[in-house]
C-alpha positions in Angstrom: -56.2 7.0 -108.6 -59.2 8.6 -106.6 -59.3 4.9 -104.4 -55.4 5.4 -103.9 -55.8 9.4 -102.6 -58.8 8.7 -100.4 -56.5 5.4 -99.0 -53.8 7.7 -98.3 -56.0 10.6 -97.1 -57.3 7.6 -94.3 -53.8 6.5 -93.7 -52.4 10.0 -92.9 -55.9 11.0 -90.8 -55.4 7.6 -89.2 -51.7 9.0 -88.2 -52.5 12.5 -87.0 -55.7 10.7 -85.3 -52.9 8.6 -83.5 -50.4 11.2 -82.8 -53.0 13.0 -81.3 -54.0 10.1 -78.7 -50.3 9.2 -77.8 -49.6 13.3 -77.3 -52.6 12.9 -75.1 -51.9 10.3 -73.4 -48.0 11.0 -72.9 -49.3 14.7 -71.3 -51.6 13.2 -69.0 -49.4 10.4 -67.7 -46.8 13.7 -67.2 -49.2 15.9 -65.5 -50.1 12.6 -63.1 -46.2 12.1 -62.7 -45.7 15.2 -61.9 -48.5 15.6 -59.5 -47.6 12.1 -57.8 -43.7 13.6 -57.3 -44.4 16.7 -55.7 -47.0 14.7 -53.5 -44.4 12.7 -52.1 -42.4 15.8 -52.0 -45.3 17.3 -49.5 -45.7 13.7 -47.5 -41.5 13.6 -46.9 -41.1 17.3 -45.7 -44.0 16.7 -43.3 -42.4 13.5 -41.8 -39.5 15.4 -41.8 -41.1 18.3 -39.5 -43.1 15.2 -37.4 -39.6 14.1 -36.6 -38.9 16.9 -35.3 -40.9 17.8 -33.6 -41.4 15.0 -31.7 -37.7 15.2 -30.8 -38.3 18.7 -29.4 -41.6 17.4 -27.5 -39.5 14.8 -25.9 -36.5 17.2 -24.7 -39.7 19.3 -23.2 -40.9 16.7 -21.0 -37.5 15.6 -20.0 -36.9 19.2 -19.1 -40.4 19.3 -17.2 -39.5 16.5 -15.2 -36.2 17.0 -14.2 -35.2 20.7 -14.1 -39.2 22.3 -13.3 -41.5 19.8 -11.4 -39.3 19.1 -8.5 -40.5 19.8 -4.9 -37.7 22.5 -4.4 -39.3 24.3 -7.4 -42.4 23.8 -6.5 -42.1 25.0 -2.9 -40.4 28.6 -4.0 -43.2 29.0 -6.8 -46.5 27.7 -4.3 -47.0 31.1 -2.9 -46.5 33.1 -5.5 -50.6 33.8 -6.7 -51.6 34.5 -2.8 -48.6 37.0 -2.1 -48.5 40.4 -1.7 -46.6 42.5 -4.4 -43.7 42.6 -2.5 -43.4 39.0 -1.2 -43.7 38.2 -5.4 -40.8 40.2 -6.2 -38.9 37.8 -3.6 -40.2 34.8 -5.1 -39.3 36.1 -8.2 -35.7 36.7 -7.8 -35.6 33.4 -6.1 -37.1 31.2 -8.7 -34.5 33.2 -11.2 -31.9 32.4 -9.3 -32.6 28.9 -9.3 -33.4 28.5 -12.8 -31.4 30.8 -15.1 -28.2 28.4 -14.0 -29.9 25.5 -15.8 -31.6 27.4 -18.4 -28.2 29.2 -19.7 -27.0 26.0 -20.2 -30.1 24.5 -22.1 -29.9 27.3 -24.2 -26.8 26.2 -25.3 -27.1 22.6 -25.5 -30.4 22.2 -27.5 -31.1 26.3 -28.3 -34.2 26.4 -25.7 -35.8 29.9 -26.1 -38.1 30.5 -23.0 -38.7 29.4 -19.8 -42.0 31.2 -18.8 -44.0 31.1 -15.3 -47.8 31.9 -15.4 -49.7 32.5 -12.7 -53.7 30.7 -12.4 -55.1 34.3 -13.6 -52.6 33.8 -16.7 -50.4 36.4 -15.7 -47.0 35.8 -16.1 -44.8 35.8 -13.3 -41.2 34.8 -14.7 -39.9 35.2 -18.0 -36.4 33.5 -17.1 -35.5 34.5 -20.7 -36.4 38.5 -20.0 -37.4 38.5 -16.1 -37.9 42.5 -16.1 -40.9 42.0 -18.1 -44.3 40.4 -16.0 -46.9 41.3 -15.0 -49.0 41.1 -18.2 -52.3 39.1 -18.9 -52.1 36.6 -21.4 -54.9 35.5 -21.7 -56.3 36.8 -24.7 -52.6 36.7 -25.8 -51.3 33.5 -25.0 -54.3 30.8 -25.7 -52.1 27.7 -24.6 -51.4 29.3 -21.3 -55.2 30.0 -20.8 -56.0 26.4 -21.4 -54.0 24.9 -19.3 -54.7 27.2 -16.1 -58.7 26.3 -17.5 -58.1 22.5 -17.7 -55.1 21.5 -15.9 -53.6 19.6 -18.9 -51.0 19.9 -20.6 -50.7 21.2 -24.3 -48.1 22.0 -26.9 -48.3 23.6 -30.5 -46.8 26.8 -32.5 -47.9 30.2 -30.9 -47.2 33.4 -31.5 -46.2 35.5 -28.0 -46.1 39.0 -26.7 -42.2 39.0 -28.0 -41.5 36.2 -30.1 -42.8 33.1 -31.7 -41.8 29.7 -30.6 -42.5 25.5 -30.3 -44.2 26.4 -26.9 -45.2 23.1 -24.6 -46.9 24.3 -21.6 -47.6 22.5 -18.3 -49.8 22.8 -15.1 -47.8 23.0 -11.9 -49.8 21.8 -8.7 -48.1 20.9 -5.6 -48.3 17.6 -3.3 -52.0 18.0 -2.4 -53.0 18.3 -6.0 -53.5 22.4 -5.9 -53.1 24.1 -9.1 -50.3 26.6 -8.4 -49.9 28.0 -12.3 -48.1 27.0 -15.5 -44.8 27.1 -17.0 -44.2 26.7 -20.5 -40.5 25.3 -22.4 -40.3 26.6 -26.1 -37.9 26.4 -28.9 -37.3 28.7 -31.2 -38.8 28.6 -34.7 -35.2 29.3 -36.1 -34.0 26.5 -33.8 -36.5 24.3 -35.6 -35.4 25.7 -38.8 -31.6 24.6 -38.8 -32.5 21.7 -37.7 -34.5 21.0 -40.6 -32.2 22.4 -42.9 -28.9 20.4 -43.9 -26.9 19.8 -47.3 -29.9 18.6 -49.6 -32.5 21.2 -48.6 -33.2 24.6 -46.6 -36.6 25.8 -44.7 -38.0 29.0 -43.9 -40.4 30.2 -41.7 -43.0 32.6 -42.9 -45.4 34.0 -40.2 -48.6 35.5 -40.1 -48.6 39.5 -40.0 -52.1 39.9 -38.5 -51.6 37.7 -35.7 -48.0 39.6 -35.1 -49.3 42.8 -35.0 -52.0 41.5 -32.7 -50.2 40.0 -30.1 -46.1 41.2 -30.4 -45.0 43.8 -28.8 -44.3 47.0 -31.2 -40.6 47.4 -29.7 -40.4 43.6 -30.2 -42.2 43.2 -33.8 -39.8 45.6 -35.7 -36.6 44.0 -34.0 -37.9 40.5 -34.8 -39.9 40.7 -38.1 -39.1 41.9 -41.5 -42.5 41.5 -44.2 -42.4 38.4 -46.8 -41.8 38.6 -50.5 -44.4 35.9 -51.3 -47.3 37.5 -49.5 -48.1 40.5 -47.9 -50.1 38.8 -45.0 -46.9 37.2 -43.8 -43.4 38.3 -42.0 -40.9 36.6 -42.0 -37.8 36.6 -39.6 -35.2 39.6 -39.1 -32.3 37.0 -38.5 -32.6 34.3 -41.4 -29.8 32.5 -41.0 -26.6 33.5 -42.9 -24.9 30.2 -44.1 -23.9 31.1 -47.7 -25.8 28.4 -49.3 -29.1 29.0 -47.6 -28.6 32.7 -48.3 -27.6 32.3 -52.4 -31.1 30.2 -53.0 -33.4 32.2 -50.6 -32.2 34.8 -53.3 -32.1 33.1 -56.2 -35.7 32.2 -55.2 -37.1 36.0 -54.3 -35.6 36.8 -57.7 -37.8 34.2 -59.7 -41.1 34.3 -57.9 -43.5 34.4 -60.3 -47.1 36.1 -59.7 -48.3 32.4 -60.8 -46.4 31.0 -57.1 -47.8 33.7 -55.7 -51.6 33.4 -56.7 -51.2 29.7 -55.8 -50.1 30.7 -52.1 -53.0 32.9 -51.8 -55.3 30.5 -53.2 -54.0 27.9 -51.0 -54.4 29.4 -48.0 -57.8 29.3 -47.8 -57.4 25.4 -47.8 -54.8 25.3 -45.1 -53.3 22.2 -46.4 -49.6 21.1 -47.4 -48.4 21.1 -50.4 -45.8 21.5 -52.8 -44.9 23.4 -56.3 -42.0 23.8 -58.3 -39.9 26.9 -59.1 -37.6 26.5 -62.4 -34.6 29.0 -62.1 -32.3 29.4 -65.1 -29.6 27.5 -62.9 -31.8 24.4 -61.2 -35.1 24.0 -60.5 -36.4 24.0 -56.8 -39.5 22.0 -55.0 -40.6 24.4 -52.6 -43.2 22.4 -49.6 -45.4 24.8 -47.8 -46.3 23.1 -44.8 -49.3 25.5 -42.5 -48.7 25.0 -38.7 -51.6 26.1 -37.0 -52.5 27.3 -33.4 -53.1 24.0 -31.0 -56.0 25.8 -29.7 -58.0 27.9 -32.7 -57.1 25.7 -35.3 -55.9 28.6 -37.3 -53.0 29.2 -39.6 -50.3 31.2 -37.7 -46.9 30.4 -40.0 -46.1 28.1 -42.9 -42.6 26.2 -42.8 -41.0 26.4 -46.5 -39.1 23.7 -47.2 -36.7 24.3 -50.3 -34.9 21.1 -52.3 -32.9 21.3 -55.5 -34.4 18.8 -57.8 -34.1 17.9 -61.3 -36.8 15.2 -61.9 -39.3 17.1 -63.5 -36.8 18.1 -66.2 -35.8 15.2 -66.9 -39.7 13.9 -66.9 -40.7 16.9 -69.3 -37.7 16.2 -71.7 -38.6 12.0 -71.9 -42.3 13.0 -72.1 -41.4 15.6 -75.1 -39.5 13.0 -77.1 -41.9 10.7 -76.8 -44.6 12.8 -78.3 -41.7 13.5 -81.5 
């Protein structure tokens, strides 16, 4: 009788011993699923943006070429750094002239934002998008335009501006002796960039630094552009988020059930300034929201994260396989 108790009391240890290593086992092969998943959730939003941008880098250069470095462009904007006061405000109004034709219609066909001049000193000279407003260094504003004027090469990257944001790609100008005449930079809109990454299966967001916005944006222009984010007080985000329905119904759905956990995370994450993804469960769906940092070309730093937002129901369906199995 005593044999027989012990032989059961190994055969049910022997069991609970088992369950045990199979409950292990299943939760660590979950938590690897799991991590794998929203991995390839990070590395697909990324290519996403790549694509992109490189599409937007592309329209740039074809802009460059054909609508901004041509002799008859060049030969208005030569004389601009050694003129008088006056003799600038002619060039001015003749370069604008010439430009804001082609640059109303850009702004229509592929949503280009600004077409900015820069003198060698880095002061701007022609803000086709706003030409009442030059005259202002940049150089501790603008660290693109400084580099270029520095190095005579071109550079593109995200920067924050003196009114608004933008995909900025910024070019030296020199005429036919080689003479460095200036800059002129072609950006896109972050919101441009935005739609474009948005479409039936997923939305994005921008989210912006604050204390490079109240830095470098103009106060006038900072409270018409920005409004302050719900997942982190460091961050703005835009004034005109888009308004298609769907986009607007999950961006809310998604305030609502932000958890201090997401929010931590974020913080936490920052400090890394790599991509990555997490997953927010809603009583309807559960969403895999990518934060993906875009950083200044020039100082390396964090200036905005792109959020980008899919409905997905994978890891439900891999917690309720991975709970049965444990049964």
């Amino acid at each position: 009788m005593i044999k027989r108790l012990l032989k059961l009391k190994y055969i049910l240890l022997f069991f609970l011993l088992a369950q045990l290593v199979i409950m292990v086992v299943v939760t660590i092969n979950e938590i690897h699923d799991r991590d794998y998943f929203l991995e390839n959730k990070t590395k697909l939003a990324q290519s996403e943006y790549d694509t992109i941008y490189w599409k937007i880098q592309e329209q740039s250069a074809m802009i460059f070429q054909e609508t901004i470095n041509k002799k008859e462009i060049i030969d208005i904007f030569k004389d601009a750094y050694t003129a008088d006061e006056k003799q600038q405000a002619i060039i001015r109004e003749k370069l604008y002239k010439k430009l804001s034709p082609s640059y109303n219609r850009l702004k229509k066909l592929i949503h280009l934002k600004q077409l900015h001049f820069h003198l060698p000193n880095n002061h701007s000279f022609l803000r086709v998008h706003k030409p009442d407003k030059f005259g202002d260094d940049l150089t501790n504003v603008r660290d693109t335009v400084a580099y270029v004027n520095k190095y005579k090469k071109p550079i593109d990257g995200f920067e924050e501006g003196r009114i608004y944001n933008g995909f900025r790609f910024v070019y030296p100008l020199s005429d036919e002796k080689e003479n460095h005449l200036g800059s002129v930079e072609i950006s896109f809109a972050s919101s441009s960039f935005q739609n474009t990454l948005s479409n039936n299966t997923r939305i994005s967001q921008f989210i912006f630094s604050k204390e490079i916005i109240e830095e470098k944006v103009w106060h006038n222009e900072m409270t018409l552009n920005y409004l302050p984010s719900k997942i982190s007080p460091h961050f703005f985000v835009e004034n005109n988020w888009d308004n298609n329905s769907k986009s607007t119904e999950i961006k809310k759905k998604i305030q609502k059930y932000l958890t201090p956990q997401i929010k931590k995370t974020f913080e936490e994450k920052l400090i890394s300034k790599k991509a990555y993804s997490i997953s927010l469960e809603t009583p309807e769906q559960t969403y895999i929201l990518s934060f993906l940092p875009i950083k200044n070309p020039i100082k390396k730093n964090v200036a905005a994260y792109i959020v980008v937002i899919v409905e997905s129901s994978y890891l439900q369906h891999l917690h309720f396989e991975n709970k049965l199995l444990k049964l």
